[in-house]
N, C-alpha and C positions, 0 to 999 in steps of 0.2 A: 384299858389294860395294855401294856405294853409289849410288840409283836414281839414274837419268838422266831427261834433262825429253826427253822425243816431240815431234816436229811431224807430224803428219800434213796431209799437201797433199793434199784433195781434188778432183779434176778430172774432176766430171761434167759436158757442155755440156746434159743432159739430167734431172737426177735424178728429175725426177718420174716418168719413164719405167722408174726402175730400181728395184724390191724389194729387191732384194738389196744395191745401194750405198746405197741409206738405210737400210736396216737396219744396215749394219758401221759406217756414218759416227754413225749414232745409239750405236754400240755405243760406237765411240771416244772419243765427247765425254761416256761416263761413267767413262773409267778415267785415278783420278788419276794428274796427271805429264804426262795428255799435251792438246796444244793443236789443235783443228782449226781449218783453214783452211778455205775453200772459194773455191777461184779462179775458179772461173766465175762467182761471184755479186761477188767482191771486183773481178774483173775483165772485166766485160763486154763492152769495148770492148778487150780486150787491150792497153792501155796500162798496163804493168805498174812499179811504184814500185819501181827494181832497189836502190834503198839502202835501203830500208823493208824490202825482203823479205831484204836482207845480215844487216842489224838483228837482225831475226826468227830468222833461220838462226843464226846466232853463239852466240842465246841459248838453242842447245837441242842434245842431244848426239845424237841420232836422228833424222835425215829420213826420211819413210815417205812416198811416192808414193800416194795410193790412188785408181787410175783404174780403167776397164773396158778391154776389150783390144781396140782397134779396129785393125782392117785392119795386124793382126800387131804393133800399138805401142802407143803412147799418144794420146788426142786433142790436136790441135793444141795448144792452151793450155799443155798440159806442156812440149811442145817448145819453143815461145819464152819458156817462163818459162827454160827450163834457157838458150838463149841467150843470155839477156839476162844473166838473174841469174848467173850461173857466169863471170863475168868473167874472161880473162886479167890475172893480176899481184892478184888478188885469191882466187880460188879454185883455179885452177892457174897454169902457166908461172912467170920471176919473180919472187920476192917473193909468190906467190899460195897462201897455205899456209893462209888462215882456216879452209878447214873438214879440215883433217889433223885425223884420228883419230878423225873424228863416224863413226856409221854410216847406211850410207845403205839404204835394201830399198823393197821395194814391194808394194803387196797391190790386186792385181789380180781383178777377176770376166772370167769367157771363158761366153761363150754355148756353145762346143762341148767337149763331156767330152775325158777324159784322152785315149780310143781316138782320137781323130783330132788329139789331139795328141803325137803319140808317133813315131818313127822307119819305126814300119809304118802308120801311120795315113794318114787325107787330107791332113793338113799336112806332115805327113812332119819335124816337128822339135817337139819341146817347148813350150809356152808360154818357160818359162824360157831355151831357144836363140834365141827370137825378140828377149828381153830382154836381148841381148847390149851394144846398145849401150849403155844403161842401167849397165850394170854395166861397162862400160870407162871413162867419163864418172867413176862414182866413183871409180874407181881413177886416175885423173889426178887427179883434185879429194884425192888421199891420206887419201880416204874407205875404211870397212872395208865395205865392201860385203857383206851377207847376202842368201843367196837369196830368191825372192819369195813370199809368202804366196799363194796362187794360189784360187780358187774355180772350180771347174770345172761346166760343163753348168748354169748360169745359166738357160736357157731351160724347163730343166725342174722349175726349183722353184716350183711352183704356189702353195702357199700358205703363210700365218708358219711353221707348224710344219716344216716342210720346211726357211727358213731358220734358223730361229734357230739348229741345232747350229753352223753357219758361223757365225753372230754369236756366238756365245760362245766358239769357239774361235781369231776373231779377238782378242778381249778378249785369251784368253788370251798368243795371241803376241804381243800390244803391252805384256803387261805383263812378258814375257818379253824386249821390246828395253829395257824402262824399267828392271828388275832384274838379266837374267842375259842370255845370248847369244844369245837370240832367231833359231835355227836356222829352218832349213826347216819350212814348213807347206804344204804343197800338198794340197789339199779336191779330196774324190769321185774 
């Protein structure tokens, strides 16, 4: 199978704050094929260049989300990029077919482990149920939507060593959406 070019979109409004997204964003920007972005730094002021980032999108066959999991979603930023940029008659509705057939997923850090994310837990629903609308968004946009790369209980990884098994086995599913079918990976 012939690789595919990645875009990974990252959206931290904070990363200095976070071990864990700098180290997988660091991890990203060494695995050939794929391109990082970082929209908080590209976009500051949230005035977002929605032809620039069509441009971008068009030229790559993977979209990869990589935000932290704030108050059950994405940081704002993601959401008005997806506004903006996800145009009717360009990305879905009429004539809006550009990105059919790219895949779209996301690789998310969550502060709280699996157990309170789970059916019995304090959340009482998945990470990945909270990421529903996510993955409807692609599925309009006639994206193949794959589930989320997930890193769980963030608050508890103390030090490199701690994270790096999650950074390498982010690598490995990015190189898994850039070569073969970059299934499910949900971490701890």
């Amino acid at each position: 199978m012939p690789s595919r070019r990645v875009l990974v979109l990252h959206a931290h409004p904070a990363p200095h704050k976070s071990r864990v997204n700098r180290r997988l964003v660091a991890e990203a920007e060494g695995v050939d094929g794929v391109t990082v972005r970082h929209l908080y730094e590209i976009y500051p002021d949230f005035l977002i260049d929605v032809r620039e980032e069509q441009r971008i999108l068009e030229s790559h066959d993977a979209i990869v989300f990589q935000h932290p999991f704030y108050w059950y979603s994405a940081p704002s930023l993601v959401k008005e990029w997806m506004d903006l940029v996800l145009e009717h008659g360009w990305a879905y509705g009429s004539g809006g077919t550009a990105l059919h057939g790219r895949i779209f997923a996301q690789a998310v850090t969550c502060g709280g482990g699996r157990d309170v994310y789970c059916s019995e837990g304090r959340n009482r629903h998945s990470v990945r149920d909270f990421l529903l609308p996510f993955e409807q968004s692609a599925l309009l946009c006639g994206m193949d939507w794959r589930p989320p790369f997930v890193v769980h209980g963030t608050g508890d990884l103390k030090s490199a060593g701690e994270i790096e098994p999650f950074a390498l086995d982010y690598r490995t599913w990015l190189e898994s959406l850039r070569d073969g079918d970059g299934r499910s990976q949900e971490t701890r």
